[in-house]
DRENGU-640768 format. One line per field, with one value per residue: x, y, z of N, C-alpha, C in turn; residue number from 1. Coordinates in pm, whole numbers, plus 50000, padded with zeros to 5 digits. Layout:
BEGIN
n_u (X	...)
n_v (Y	...)
n_w (Z	...)
ca_u (X	...)
ca_v (Y	...)
ca_w (Z	...)
c_u (X	...)
c_v (Y	...)
c_w (Z	...)
n (NUM	...)
END
This chain:
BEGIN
n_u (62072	62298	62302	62208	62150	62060	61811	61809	61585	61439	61300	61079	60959	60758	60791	60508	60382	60462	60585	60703	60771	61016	61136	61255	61459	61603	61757	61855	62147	61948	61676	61325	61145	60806	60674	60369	60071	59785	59693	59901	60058	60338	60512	60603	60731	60903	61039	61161	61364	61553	61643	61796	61702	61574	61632	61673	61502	61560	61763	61920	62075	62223	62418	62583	62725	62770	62713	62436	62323	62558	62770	62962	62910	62883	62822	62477	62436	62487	62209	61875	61586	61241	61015	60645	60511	60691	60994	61053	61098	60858	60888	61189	61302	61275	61539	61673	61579	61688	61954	61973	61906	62107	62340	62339	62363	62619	62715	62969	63065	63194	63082	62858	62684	62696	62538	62299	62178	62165	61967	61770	61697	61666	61407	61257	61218	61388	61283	61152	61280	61341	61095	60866	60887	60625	60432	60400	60259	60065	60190	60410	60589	60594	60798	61003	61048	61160	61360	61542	61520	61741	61944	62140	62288	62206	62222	62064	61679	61432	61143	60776	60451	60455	60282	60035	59837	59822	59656	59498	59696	59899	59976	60076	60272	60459	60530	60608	60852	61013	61030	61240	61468	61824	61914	62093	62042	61877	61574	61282	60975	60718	60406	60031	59871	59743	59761	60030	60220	60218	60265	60516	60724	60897	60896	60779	60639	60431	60285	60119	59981	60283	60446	60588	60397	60403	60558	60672	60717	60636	60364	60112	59898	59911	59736	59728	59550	59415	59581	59489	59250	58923	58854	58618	58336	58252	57976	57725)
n_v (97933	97679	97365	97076	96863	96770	96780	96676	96809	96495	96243	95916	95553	95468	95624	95727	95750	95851	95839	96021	96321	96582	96685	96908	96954	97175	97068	97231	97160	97112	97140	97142	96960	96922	96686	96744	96563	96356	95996	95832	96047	96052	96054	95864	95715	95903	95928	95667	95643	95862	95735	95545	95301	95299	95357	95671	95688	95942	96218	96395	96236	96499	96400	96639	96720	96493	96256	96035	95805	95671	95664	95620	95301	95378	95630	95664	95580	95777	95823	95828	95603	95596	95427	95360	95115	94957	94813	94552	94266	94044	93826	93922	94087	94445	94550	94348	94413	94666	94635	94458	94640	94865	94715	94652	94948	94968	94956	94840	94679	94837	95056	95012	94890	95124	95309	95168	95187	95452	95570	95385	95533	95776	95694	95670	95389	95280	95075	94872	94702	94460	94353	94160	94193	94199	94229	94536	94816	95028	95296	95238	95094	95230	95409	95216	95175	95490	95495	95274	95418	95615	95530	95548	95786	95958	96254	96279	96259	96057	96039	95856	95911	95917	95982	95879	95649	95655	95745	96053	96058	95939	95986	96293	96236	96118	96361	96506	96344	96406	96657	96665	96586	96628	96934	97003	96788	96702	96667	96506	96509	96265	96306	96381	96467	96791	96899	96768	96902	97153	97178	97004	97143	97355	97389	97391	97139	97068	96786	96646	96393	96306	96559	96891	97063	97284	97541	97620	97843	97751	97877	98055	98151	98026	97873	97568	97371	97482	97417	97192	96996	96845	96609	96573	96350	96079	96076	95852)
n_w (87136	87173	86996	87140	87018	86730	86490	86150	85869	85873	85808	85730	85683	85386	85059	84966	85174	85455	85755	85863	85821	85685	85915	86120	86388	86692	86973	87327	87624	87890	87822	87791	87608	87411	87264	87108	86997	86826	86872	86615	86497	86459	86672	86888	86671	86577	86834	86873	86681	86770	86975	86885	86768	86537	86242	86007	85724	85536	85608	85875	86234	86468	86748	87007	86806	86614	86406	86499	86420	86268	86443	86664	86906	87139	87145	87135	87390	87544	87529	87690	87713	87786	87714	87601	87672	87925	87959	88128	88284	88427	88602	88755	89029	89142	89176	89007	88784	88723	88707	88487	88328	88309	88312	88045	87953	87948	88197	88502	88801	89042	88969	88874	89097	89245	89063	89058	89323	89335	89111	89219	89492	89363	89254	89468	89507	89675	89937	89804	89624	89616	89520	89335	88968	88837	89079	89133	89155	88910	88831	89028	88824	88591	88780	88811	88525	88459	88634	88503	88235	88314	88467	88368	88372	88128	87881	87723	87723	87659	87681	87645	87621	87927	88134	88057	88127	88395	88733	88865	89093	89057	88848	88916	89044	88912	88731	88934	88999	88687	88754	88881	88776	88609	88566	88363	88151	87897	87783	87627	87556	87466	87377	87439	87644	87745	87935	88077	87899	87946	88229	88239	88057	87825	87585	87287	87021	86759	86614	86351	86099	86068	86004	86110	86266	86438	86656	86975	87239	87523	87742	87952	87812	87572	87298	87219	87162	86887	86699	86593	86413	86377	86166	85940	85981	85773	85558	85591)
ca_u (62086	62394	62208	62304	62068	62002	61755	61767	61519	61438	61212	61120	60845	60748	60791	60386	60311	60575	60575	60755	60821	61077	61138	61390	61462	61727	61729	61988	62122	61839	61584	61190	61064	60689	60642	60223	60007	59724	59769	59966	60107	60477	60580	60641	60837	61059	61141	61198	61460	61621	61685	61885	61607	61536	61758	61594	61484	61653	61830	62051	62042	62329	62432	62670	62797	62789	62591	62388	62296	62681	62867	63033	62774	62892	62720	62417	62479	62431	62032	61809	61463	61103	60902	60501	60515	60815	61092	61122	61099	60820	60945	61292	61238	61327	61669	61781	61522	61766	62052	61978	61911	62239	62464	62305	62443	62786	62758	63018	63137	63154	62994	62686	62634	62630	62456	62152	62139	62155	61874	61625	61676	61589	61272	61156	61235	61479	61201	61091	61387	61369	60967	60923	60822	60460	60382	60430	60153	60150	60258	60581	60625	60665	60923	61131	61103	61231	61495	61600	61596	61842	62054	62345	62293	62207	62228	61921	61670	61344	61001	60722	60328	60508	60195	59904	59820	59795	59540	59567	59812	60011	60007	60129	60408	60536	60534	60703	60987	61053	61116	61416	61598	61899	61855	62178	62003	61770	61445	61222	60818	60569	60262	59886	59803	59810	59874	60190	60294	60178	60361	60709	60788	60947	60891	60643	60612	60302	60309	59994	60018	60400	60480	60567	60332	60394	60640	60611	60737	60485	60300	59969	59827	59882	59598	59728	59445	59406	59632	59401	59168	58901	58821	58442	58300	58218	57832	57704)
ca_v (97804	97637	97243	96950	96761	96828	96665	96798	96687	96407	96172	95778	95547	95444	95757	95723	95773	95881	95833	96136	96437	96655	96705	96951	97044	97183	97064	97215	97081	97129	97200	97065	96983	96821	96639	96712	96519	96283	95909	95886	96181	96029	96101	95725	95688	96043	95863	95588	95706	95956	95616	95425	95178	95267	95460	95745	95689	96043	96320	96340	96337	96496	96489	96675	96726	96369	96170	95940	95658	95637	95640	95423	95302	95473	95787	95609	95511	95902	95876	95719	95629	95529	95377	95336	94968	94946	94692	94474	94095	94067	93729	93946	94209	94576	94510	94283	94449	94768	94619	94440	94811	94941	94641	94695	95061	94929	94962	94716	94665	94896	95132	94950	94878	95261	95373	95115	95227	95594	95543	95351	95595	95889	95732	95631	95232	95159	94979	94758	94691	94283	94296	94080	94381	94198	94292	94666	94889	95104	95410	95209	95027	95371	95436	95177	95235	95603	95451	95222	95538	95728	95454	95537	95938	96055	96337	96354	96194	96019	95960	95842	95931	95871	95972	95837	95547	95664	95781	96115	96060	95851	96139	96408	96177	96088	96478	96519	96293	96422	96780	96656	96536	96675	97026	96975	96702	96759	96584	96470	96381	96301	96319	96372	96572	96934	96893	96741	97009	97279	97149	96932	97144	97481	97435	97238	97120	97024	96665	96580	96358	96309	96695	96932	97217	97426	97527	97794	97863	97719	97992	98024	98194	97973	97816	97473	97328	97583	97332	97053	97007	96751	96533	96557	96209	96060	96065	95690)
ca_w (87203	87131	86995	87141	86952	86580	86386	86060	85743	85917	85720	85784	85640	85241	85051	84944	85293	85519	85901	85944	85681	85676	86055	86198	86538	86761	87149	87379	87696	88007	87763	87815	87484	87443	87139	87092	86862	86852	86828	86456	86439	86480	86826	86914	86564	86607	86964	86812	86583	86836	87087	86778	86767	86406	86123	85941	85541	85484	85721	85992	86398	86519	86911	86975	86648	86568	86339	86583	86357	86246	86516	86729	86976	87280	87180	87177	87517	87610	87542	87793	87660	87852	87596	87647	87762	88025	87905	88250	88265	88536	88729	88852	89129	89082	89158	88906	88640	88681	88703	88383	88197	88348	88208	87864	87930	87978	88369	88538	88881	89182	88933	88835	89185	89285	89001	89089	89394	89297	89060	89335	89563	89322	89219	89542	89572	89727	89978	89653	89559	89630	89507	89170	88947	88843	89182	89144	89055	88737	88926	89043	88744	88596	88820	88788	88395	88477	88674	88382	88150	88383	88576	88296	88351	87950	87846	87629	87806	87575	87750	87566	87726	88086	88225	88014	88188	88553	88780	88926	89230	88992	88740	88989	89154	88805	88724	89041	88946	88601	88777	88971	88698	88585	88426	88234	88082	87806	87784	87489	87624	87389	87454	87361	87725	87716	88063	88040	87769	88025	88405	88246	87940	87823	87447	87283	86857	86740	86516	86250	85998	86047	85960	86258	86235	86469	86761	87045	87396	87624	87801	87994	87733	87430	87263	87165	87045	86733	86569	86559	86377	86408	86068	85948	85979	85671	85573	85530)
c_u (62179	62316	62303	62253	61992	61968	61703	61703	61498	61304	61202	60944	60823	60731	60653	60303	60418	60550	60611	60827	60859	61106	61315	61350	61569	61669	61803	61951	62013	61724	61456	61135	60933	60703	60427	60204	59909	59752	59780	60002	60254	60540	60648	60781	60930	61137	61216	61407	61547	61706	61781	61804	61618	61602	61618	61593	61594	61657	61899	61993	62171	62321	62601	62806	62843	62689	62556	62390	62435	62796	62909	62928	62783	62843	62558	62371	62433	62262	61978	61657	61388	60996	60755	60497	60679	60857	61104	61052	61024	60840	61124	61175	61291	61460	61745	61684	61645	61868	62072	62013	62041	62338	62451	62350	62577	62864	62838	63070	63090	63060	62878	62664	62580	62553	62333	62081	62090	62040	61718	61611	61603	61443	61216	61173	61310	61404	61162	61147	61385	61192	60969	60803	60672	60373	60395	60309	60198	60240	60408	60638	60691	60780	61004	61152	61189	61339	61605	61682	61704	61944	62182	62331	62298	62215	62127	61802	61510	61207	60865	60590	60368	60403	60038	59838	59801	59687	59629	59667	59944	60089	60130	60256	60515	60644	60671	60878	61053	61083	61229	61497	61715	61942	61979	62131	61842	61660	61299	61077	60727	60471	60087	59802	59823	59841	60026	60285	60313	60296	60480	60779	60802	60911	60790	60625	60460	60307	60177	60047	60200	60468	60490	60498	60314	60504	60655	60674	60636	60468	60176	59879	59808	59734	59638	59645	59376	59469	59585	59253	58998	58833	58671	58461	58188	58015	57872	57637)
c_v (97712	97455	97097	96811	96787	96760	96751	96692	96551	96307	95996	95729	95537	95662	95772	95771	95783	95861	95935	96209	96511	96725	96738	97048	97068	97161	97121	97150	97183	97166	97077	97097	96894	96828	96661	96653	96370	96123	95903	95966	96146	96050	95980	95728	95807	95988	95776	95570	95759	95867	95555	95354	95183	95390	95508	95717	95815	96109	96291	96349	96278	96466	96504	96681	96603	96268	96054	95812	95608	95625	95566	95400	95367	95616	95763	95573	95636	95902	95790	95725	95539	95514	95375	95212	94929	94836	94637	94310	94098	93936	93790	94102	94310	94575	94467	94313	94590	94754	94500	94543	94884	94844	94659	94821	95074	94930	94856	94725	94758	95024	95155	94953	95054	95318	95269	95186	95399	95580	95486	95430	95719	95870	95651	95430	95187	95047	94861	94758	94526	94223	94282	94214	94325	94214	94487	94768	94986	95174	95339	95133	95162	95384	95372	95193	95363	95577	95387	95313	95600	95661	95521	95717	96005	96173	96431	96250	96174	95979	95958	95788	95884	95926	95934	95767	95530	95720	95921	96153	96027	96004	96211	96312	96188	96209	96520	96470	96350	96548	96763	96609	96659	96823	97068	96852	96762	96657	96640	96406	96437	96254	96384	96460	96692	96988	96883	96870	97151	97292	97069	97026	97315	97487	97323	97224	97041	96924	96668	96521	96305	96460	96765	97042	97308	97418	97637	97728	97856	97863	97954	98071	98165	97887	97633	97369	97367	97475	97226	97061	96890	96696	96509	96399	96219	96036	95858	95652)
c_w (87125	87109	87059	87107	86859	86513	86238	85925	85758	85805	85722	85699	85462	85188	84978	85036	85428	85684	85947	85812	85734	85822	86070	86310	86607	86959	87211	87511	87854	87933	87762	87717	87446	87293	87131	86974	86898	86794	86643	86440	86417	86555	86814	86797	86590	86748	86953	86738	86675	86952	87005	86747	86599	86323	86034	85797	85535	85638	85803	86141	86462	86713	86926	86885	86593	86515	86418	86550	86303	86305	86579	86843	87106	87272	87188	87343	87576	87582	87628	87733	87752	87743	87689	87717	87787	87988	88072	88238	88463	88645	88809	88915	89048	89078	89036	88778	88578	88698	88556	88226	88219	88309	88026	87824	87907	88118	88439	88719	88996	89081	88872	88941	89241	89189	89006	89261	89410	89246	89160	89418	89504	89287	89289	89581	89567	89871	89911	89573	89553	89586	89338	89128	88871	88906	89224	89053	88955	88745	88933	88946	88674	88661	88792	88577	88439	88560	88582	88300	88168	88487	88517	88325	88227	88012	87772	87672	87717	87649	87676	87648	87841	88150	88126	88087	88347	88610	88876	88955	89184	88938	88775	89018	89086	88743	88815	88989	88813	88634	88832	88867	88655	88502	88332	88156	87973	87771	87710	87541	87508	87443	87410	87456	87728	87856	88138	88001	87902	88138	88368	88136	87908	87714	87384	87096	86874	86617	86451	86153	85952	86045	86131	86173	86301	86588	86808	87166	87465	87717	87850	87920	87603	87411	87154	87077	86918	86626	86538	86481	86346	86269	86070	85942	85839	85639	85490	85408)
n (1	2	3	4	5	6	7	8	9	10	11	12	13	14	15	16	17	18	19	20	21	22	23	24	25	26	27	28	29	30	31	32	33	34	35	36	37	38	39	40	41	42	43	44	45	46	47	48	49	50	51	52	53	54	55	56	57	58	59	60	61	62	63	64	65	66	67	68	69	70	71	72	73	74	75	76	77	78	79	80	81	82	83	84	85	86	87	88	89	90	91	92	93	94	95	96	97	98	99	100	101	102	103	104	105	106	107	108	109	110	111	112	113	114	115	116	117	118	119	120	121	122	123	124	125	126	127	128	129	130	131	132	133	134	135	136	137	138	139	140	141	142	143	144	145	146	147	148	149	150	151	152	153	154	155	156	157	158	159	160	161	162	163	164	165	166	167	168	169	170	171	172	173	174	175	176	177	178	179	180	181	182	183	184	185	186	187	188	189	190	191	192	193	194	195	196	197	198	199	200	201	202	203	204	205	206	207	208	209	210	211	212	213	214	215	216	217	218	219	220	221	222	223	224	225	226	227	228	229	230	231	232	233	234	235	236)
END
């Protein structure tokens, strides 16, 4: 697998107590990779990092053969990330929430306008497109995050528990949407369900403690939960 996203010796966090030790991975492009691990393990922070948000203590992360955190910011510009709590300003509608995330991409003109509309249509609202987005249940709040993520078309595509927080119907819909995406695009979900890991994802690492400890080709026959282990509780 030729990488088009190399995180090598990655490391972040006081070096007493690290947020993230020694982390290397190769992504290529269309590849479904689940970040597992229970809350703390460093999912959030490796997303973190992999978005620009935050520069690594030590190591590198290349994309395509280019040091991420040093480059000029237009490679940046190729990742799309869905954080846990959706960036939208809930007094504008959906409209002008994703046409806010698509100028911050560098979207201008007749080609911001088609790429908003491209975007509402793929995830379902272009109906609630003029509704102020504090009126939008979780489910479509979701969406228009995943619209946000993908108005500019990345390349490496960052989602972070995109289905924790839903019920069911939500769940499945969400699911739904993250199979149509682009399978030249390569996409990064962490996550804590082994559900998730199971129905969006081809490859799956296992996070504790910061450290990856393990990494396997999802299958119906793995036993994911072997790598956990559950912490005696302290006698009183």
């Amino acid at each position: 697998m030729e990488a088009l996203l190399y995180i090598r010796e990655l490391s972040h966090g006081p070096v007493t107590r690290p947020r993230l030790r020694d982390i290397t991975l190769q992504i290529g492009a269309g590849d479904r990779l689940a970040l597992l691990g229970s809350n703390g393990a460093g999912k959030s922070t490796l997303l973190h990092i992999l978005s620009g948000a935050l520069a690594p203590a030590q190591g590198d992360v290349m994309l395509s053969g280019r040091p991420l955190h040093r480059a000029d910011p237009a490679a940046r510009m190729r990742v799309g990330y869905l954080p846990q709590r959706i960036a939208m300003y809930p007094d504008l509608n959906v409209r002008e929430n994703l046409r806010w995330a698509a100028q911050l991409r560098g979207l201008r003109g007749l080609a911001l306008r088609s790429a908003i509309d491209r975007a509402l249509d793929e995830v379902g609202l272009q109906d609630l497109a003029t509704r102020l987005a504090s009126r939008l249940s979780a489910g479509m709040q979701q969406r228009l995050g995943l619209a946000q993520a993908t108005v500019h078309r990345p390349d490496v595509l960052l989602l972070d528990e995109p289905t924790a927080s839903l019920d069911p119907l939500q769940t499945r819909q969400i699911r739904d949407l993250i199979h149509t995406f682009d399978q030249k695009t390569a996409v990064i979900l962490a996550t804590h369900l082994l559900d998730d890991v199971e129905q969006l994802c081809n490859r799956v690492v296992v996070l504790d403690g910061g450290r990856k400890t393990a990494e396997h080709t999802v299958s119906s026959d793995m036993d994911l939960l072997a790598h956990f282990h559950p912490t005696e509780e302290k006698s009183a």
